[in-house]
ROLUM-825187 format. One record per residue (C-alpha): x, z, y; residue number from 1. Coordinates in Angstrom, 2 decimals, always signed. Last residue first. Example, Ala and Ser with C-alpha at 12.3 -4.5 7.8 and 13.67 -1.06 7.14 Angstrom:
ROLUM-825187
((+13.67,+7.14,-1.06),2) ((+12.30,+7.80,-4.50),1) 
***
This chain:
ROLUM-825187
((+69.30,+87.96,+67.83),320) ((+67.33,+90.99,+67.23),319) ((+64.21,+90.51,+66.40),318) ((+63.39,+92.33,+62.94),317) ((+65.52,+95.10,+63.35),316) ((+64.65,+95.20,+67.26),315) ((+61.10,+95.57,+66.37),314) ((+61.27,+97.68,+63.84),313) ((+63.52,+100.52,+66.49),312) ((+60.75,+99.65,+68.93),311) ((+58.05,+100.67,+66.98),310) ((+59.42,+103.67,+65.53),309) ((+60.20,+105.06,+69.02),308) ((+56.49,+103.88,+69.80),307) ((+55.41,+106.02,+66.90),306) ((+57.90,+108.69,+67.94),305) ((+56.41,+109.07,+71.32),304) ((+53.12,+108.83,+70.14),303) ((+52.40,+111.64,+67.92),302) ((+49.43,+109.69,+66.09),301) ((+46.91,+111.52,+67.77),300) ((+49.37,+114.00,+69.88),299) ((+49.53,+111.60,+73.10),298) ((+45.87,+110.44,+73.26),297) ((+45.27,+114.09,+72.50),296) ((+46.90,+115.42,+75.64),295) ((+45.31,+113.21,+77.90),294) ((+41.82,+113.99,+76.15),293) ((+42.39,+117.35,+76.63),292) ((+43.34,+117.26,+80.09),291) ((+40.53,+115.31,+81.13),290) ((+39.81,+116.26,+85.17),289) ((+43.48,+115.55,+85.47),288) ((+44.25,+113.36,+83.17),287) ((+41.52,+111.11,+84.80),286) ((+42.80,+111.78,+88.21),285) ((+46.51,+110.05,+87.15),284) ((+44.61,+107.32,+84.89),283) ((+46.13,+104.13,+87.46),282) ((+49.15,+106.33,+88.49),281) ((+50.46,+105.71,+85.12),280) ((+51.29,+108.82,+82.71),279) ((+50.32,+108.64,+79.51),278) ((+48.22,+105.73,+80.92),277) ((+50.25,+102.93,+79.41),276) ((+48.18,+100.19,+80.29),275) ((+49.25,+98.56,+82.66),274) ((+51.75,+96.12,+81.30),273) ((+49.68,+92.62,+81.69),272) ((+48.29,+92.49,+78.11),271) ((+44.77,+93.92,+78.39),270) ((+44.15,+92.62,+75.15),269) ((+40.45,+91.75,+75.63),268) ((+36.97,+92.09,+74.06),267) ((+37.97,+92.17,+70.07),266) ((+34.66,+92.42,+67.78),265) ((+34.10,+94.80,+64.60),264) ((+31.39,+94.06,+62.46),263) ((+29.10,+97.35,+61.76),262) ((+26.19,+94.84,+61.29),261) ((+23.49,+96.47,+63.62),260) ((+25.05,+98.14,+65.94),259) ((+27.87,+95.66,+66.25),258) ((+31.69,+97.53,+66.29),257) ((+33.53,+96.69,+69.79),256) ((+37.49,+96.49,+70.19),255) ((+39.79,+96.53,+73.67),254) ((+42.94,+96.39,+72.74),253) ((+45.83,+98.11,+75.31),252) ((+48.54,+95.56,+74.78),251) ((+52.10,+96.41,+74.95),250) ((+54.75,+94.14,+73.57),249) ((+53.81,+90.58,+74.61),248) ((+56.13,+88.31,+72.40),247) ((+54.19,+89.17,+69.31),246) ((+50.46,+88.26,+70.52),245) ((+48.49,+87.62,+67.61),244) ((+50.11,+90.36,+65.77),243) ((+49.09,+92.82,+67.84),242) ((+45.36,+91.35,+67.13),241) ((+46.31,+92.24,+63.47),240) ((+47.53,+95.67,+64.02),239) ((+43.86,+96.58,+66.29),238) ((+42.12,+95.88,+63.09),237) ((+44.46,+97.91,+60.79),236) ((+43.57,+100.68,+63.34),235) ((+39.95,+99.96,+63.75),234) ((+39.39,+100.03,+59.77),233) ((+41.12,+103.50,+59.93),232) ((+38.78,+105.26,+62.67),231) ((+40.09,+109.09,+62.49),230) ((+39.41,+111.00,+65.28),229) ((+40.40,+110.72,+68.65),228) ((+37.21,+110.69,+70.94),227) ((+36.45,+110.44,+74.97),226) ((+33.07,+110.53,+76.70),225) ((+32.28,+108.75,+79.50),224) ((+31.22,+108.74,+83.00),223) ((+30.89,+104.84,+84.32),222) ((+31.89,+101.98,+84.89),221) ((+35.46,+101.87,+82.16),220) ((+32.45,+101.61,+79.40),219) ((+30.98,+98.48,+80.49),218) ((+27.38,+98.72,+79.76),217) ((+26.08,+99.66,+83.33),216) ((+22.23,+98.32,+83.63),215) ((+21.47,+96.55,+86.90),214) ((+21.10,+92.82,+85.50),213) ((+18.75,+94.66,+82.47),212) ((+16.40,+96.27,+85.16),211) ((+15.63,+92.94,+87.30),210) ((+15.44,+91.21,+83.77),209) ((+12.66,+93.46,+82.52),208) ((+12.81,+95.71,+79.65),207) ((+12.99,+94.61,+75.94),206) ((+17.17,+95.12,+76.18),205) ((+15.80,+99.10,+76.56),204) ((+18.46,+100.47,+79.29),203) ((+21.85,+101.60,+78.80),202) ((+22.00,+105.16,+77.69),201) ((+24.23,+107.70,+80.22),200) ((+26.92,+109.74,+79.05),199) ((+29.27,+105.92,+77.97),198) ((+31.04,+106.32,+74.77),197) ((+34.64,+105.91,+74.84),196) ((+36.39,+106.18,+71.06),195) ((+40.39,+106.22,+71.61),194) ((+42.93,+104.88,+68.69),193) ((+46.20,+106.16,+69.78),192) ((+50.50,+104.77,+69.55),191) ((+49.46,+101.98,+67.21),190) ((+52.08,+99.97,+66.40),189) ((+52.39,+95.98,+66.54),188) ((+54.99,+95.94,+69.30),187) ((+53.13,+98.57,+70.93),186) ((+49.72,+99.34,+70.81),185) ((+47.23,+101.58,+72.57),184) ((+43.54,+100.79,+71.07),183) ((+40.60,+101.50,+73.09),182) ((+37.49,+101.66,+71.30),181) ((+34.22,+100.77,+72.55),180) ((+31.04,+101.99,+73.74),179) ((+27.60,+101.27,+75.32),178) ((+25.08,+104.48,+74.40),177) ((+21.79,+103.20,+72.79),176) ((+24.28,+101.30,+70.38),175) ((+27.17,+98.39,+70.27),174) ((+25.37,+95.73,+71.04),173) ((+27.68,+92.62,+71.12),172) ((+26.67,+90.19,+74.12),171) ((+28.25,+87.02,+73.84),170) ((+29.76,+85.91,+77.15),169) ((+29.39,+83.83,+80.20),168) ((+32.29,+83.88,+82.05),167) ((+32.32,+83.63,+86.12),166) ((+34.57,+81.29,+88.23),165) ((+34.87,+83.36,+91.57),164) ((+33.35,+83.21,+94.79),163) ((+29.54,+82.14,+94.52),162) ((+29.30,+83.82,+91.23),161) ((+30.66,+87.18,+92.28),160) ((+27.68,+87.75,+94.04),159) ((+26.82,+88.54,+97.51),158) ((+24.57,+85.63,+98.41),157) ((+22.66,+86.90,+95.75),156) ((+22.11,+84.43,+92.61),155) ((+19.24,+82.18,+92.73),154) ((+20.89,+79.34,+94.97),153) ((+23.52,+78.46,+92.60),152) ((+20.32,+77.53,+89.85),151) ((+19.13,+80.33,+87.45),150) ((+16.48,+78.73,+84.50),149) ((+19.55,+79.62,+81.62),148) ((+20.57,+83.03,+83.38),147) ((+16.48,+83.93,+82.26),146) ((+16.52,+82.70,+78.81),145) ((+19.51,+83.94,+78.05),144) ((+18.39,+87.97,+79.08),143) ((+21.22,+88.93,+81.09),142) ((+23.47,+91.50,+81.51),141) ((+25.63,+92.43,+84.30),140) ((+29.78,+92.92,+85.09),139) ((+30.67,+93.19,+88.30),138) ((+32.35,+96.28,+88.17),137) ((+33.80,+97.59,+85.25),136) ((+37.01,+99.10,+86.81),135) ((+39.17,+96.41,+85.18),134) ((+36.79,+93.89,+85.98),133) ((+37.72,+92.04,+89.19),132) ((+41.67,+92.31,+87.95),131) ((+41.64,+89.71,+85.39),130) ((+39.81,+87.11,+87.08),129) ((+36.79,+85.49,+84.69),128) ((+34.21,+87.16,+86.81),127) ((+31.77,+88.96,+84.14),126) ((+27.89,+87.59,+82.98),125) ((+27.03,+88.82,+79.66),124) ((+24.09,+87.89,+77.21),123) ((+20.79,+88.88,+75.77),122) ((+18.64,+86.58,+73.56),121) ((+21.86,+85.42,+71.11),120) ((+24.35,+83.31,+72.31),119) ((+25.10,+80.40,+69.52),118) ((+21.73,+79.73,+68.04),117) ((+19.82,+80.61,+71.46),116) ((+22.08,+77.77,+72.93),115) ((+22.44,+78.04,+76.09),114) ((+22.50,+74.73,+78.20),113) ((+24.18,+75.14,+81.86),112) ((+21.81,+75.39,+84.64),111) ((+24.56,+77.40,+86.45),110) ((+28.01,+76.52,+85.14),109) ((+29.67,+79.98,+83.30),108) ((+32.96,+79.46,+81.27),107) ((+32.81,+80.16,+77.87),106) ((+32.58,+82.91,+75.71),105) ((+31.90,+83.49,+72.13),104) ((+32.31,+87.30,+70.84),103) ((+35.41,+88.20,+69.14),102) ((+36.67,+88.11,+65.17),101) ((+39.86,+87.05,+64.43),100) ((+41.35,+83.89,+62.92),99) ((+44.26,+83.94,+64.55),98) ((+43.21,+80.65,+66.36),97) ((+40.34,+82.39,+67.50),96) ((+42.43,+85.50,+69.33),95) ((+44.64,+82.81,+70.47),94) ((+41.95,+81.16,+72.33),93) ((+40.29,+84.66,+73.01),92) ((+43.15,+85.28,+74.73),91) ((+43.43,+82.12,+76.79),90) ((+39.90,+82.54,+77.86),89) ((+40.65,+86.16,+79.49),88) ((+43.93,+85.10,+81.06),87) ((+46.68,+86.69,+79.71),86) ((+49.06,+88.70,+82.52),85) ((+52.41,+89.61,+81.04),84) ((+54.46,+91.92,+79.19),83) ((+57.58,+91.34,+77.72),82) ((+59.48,+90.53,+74.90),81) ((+63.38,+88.95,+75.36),80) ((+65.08,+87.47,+71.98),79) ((+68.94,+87.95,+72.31),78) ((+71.87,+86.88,+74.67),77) ((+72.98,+86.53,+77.94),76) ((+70.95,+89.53,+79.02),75) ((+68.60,+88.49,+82.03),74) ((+67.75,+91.73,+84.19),73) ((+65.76,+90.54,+87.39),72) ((+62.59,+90.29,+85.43),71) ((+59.22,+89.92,+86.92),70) ((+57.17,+89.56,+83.86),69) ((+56.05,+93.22,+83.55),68) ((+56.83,+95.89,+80.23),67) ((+59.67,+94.36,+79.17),66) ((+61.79,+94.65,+75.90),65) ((+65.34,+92.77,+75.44),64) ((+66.27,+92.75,+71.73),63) ((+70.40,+92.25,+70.91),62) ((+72.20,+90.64,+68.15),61) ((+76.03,+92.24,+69.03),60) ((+79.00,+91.10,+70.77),59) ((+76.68,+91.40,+73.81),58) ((+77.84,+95.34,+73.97),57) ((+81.13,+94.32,+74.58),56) ((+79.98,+92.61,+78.61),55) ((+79.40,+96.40,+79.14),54) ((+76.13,+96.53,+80.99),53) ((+75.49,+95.95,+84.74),52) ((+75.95,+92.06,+84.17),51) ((+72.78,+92.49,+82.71),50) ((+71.30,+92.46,+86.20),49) ((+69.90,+95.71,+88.13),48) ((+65.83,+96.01,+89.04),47) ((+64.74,+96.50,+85.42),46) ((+66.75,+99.12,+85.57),45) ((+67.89,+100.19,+81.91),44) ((+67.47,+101.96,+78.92),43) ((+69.98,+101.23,+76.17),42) ((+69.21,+101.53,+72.51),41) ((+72.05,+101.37,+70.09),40) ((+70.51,+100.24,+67.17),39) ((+72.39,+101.04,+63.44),38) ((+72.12,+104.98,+63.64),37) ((+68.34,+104.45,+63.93),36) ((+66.99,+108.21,+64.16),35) ((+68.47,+109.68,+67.22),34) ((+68.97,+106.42,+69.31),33) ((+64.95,+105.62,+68.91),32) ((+64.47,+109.80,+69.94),31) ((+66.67,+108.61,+72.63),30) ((+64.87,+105.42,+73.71),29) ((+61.44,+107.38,+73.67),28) ((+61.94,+110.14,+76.50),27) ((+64.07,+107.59,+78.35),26) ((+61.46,+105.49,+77.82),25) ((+58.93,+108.49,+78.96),24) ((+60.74,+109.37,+82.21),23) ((+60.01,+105.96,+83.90),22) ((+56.80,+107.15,+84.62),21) ((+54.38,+104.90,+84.21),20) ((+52.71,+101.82,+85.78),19) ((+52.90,+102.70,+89.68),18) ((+56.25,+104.62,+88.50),17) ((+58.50,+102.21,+91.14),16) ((+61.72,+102.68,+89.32),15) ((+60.44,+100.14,+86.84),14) ((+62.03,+100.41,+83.25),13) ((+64.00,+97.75,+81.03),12) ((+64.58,+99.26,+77.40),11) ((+67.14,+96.94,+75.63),10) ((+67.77,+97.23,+71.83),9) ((+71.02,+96.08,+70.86),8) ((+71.50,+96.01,+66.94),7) ((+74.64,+97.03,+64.76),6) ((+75.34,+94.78,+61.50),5) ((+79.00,+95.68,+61.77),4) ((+78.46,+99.64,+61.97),3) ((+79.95,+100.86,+65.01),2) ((+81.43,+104.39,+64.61),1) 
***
């Protein structure tokens, strides 16, 4: 039976698997068609058009969901959320507008003024391209007062300044041992909240520049440790910078908590679509040498039924 205020919610999937394995939104759509009697849910090649479907099912409001911006399947009706690459300035433009907390950042011009007011006595220097810190690289601190006296000329011929545009950005200390939470969220649901706490200590900030600019403090640089306990005020936290971004349905949030005033800090959304490392090619050898913290990422909130959940809401409140 069709009930008259029936929903269409669209699953597109790669084939390719680079990002995840298709497997789990098939996984997910049918626990979504098991509980919502009123959305039929429909998985489908992203790589097929919506012509593909039965042209009856468009009778209905429908809710396309994406996980990449490269879409070849265009339904002819209905709100369409997907993922897609957010420049790092453009987030925290939103992020600001939204009226949440992250550090200040601006682009980097050598001999630039710096404020002490505004940045603080240590800062960070990171390429403002989204893909030339994903592993952590590149990424240095520096004492203000020292990046403030740096001309062109007194950076390596090597670096990352003399090839990219670079972001200066306030540095939030988050402890003896860098870390941050990672926050796995879809369409404003949190699927895990995951600690990361960098195994070695990042240097004394009193210490020379020449040791600061080599110190690792990005936590996806180095050997970590990995945590799923309970962290409540990060959850509601990570729901409100979902809610900054509601036509990008996946975000992996990146969130900081000050040292010394507990505040918590977004760093990035991660919105472009990989992020879903149940099972993308991208965390493959980490799930292998972590096991346990695979399999806790996926039991923490039992996340195949919260993004089921997630999906379902969406679609009831989207659908069009």
């Amino acid at each position: 039976m069709i009930f008259a205020s029936a929903k269409n919610l669209i699953i597109l999937i790669s084939k390719s698997g680079n990002r995840y394995d298709p497997a789990d939104f098939v996984d997910i759509g049918n626990r979504a068609a098991a509980f919502a009697t009123d959305v039929r849910v429909y998985v489908v090649s992203n790589e097929v058009p919506s012509s593909s479907l039965p042209k009856s099912i468009w009778e209905f409001p429908t809710l396309t969901v994406a996980f990449n911006n490269k879409l070849t399947f265009i339904p002819p009706r209905g709100r369409i959320i997907h993922n897609r690459k957010i420049e790092k300035l453009e987030q925290a433009r939103i992020l600001r507008l939204a009226g949440i907390p992250i550090p200040h950042c601006e682009i980097f011009r050598p001999g630039m003024t710096l404020n002490p007011a505004i940045w603080g006595d240590v800062v960070l220097l990171k390429p403002a391209p989204l893909d030339a810190t994903s592993h952590g690289d590149n990424i240095h601190i520096f004492r203000r007062s020292s990046l403030a006296a740096m001309k062109a000329g007194d950076f390596p011929p090597d670096h990352f300044v003399h090839r990219f545009p670079m972001i200066i950005q306030q540095f939030i200390d988050t402890g003896k041992f860098p870390c941050k939470y990672r926050v796995l969220t879809l369409c404003g649901e949190v699927l895990y909240a995951q600690f990361r706490k960098l195994m070695e200590p990042r240097p004394d900030l009193a210490l020379s520049d020449e040791v600061l600019k080599s110190a690792q403090v990005a936590t996806s640089g180095g050997s970590c440790q990995y945590f799923h306990e309970d962290y409540p005020d990060v959850v509601e936290f990570a729901k409100k910078v979902a809610c900054a971004f509601p036509n990008v349905p996946l975000l992996g949030v990146d969130i900081v908590r000050d040292f010394t005033s507990n505040e918590l800090y977004v760093l990035e959304v991660n919105a472009g679509g990989n992020t879903w490392h149940f099972s993308s090619k991208m965390w493959a050898e980490r799930r292998r040498q972590y096991p346990k913290v695979a399999e806790e990422a996926k039991t923490q909130y039992n996340a195949f039924d919260a993004a089921a959940r997630a999906l379902v809401g969406a679609t009831r409140r989207w659908a069009s």
